[in-house]
C-alpha positions as CSV (number, residue, x, y, z in Angstrom):
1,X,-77.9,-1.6,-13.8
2,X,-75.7,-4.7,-13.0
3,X,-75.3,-7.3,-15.6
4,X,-73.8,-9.8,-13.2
5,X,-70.8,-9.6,-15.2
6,X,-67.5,-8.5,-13.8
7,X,-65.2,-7.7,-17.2
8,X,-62.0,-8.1,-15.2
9,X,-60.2,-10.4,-13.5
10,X,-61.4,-11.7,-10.3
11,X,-59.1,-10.9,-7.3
12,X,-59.7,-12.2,-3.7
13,X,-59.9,-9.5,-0.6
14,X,-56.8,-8.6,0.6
15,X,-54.6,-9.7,-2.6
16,X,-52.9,-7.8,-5.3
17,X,-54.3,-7.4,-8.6
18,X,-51.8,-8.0,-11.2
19,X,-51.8,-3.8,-12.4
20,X,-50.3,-3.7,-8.6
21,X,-48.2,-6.1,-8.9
22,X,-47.0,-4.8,-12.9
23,X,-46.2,-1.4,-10.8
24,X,-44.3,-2.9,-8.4
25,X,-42.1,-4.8,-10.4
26,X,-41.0,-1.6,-13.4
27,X,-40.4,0.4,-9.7
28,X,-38.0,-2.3,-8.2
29,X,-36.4,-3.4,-11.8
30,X,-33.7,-0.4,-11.2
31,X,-32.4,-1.1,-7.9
32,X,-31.7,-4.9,-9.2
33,X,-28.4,-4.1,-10.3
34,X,-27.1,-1.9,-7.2
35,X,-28.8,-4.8,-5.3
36,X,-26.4,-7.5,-7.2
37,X,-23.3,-5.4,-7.0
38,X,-24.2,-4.9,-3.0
39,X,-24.3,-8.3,-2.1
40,X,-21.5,-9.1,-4.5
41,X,-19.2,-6.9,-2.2
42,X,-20.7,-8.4,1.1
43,X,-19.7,-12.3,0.2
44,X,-16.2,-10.7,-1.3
45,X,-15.7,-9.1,2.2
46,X,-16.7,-12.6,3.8
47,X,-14.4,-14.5,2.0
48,X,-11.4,-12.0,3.0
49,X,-12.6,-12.0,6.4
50,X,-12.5,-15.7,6.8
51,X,-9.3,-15.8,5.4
52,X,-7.9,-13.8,8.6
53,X,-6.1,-11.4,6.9
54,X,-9.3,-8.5,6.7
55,X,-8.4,-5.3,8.4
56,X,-4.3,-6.6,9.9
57,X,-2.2,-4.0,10.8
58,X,0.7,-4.0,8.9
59,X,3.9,-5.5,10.1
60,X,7.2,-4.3,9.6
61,X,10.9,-6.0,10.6
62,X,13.5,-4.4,9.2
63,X,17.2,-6.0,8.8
64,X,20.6,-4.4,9.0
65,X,21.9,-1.9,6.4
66,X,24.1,-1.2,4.3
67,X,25.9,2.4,3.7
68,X,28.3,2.5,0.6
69,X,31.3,4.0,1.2
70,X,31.8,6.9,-1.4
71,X,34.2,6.0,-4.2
72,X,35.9,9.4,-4.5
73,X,36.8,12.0,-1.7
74,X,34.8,14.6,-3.9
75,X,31.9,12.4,-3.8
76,X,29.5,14.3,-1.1
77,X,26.3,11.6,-1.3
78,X,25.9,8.0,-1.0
79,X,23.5,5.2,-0.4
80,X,22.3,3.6,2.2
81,X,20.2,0.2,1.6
82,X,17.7,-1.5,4.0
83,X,15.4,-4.8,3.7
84,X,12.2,-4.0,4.5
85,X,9.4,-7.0,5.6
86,X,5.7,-6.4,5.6
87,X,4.0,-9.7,7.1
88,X,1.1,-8.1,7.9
89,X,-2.1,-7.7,6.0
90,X,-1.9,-4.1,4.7
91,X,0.4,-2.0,3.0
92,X,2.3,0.4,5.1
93,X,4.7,3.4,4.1
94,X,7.8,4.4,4.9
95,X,7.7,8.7,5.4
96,X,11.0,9.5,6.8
97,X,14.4,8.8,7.6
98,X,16.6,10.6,9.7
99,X,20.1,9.8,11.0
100,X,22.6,12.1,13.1
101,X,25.7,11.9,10.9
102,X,24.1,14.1,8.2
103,X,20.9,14.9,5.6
104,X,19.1,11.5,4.6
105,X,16.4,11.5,1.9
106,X,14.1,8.7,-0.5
107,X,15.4,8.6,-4.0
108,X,15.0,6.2,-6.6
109,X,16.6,5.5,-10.4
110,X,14.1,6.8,-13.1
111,X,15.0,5.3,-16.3
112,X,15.4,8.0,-19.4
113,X,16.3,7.1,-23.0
114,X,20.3,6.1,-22.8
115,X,20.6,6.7,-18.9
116,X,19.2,6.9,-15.7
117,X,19.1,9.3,-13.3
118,X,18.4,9.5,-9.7
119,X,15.1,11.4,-8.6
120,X,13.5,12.4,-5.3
121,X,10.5,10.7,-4.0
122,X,8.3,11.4,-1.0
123,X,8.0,8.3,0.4
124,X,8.1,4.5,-0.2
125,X,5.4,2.0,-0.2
126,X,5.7,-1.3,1.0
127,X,2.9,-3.5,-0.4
128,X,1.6,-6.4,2.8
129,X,3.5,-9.2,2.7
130,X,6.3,-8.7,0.9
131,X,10.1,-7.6,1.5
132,X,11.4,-4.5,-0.7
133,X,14.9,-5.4,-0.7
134,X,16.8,-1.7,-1.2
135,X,19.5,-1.2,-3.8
136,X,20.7,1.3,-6.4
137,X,17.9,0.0,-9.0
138,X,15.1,0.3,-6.2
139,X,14.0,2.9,-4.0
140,X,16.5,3.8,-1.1
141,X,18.2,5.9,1.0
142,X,20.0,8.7,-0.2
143,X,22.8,9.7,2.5
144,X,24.8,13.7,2.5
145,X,27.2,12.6,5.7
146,X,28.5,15.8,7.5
147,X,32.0,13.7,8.3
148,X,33.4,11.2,5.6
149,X,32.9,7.5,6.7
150,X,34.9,4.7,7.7
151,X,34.3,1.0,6.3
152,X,33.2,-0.7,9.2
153,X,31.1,2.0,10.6
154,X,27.4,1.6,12.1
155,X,25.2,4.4,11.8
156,X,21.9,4.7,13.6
157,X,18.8,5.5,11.8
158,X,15.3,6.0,12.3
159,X,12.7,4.8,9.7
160,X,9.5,6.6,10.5
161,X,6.5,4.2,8.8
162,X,2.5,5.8,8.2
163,X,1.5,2.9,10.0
164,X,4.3,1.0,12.3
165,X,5.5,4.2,13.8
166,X,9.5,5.1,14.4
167,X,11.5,1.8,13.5
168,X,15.2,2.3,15.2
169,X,17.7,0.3,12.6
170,X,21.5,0.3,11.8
171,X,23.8,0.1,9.3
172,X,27.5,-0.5,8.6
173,X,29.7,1.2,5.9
174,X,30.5,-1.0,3.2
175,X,32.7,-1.0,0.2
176,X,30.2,-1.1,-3.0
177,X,29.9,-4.6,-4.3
178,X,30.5,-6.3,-1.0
């Protein structure tokens, strides 16, 4: 038999009682933080968006070189130096060089206790919107000539990039230090 009574809250047709609604709430609590760090990304994205630099191809210029002329008869590599320019809005690589007059190759200085040395790297990164100016402390070209050089001399080169493609370039024998 009825009492009249109802020991529980009163809810209205159609609404959710608050054991619902308790249920709901420990189920979504998890997905709170994912949520955050979802939306987090999307107004970080925005911002770099309207900034105009999201998603720009990288661009490369690259000035004259320089080839040193070796020191010593005996002396069967050398360097060759190039600026690099990246006014674009992502990083680009370069992969490979290649030249007519002989066996080109990256190489850069790695510093060991009392000395440095000169190692072989696989390629060389050039970060958006900078310059990597090349020289004997930075990453650069090493250069085995078939022929010896003359001061003076321009030698054609071909810097292949990941993104820019084949970049046709120059460079003129020099005298180190000049």
């Amino acid at each position: 038999m009825s009492t009249g009574h109802n020991d529980g809250p009163t809810v209205a047709p159609g609404r959710p009682g608050p054991a619902l609604l308790s249920r709901w709430t420990a189920r979504l609590r998890p997905a709170l933080a994912p949520l955050a760090a979802g939306l987090l990304t999307l107004v970080c994205l925005s911002l770099w968006t309207a900034t105009g630099r999201a998603g720009t191809p990288a661009e490369i210029g690259v000035g004259e070189g320089r080839i040193f002329l070796p020191v010593l008869d005996t002396q069967d590599t050398t360097g060759a130096f190039f600026d690099i320019a990246n006014t674009g809005g992502s990083e680009d690589q370069l992969l490979e060089v290649r030249t007519e007059i002989g066996r080109a190759m990256f190489s850069d200085r790695q510093l060991t206790t009392g000395a440095g040395r000169m190692i072989m790297i696989p390629r060389i990164a050039v970060p958006a919107g900078t310059t990597l100016e090349m020289s004997p402390f930075t990453p650069n070209v090493m250069l085995s000539p078939e022929r010896p050089l003359v001061e003076g001399e321009r030698v054609e080169f071909v810097l292949r990039f990941r993104q820019a493609g084949d970049v046709p370039v120059s460079a003129v024998v020099v005298r180190p230090g000049s």
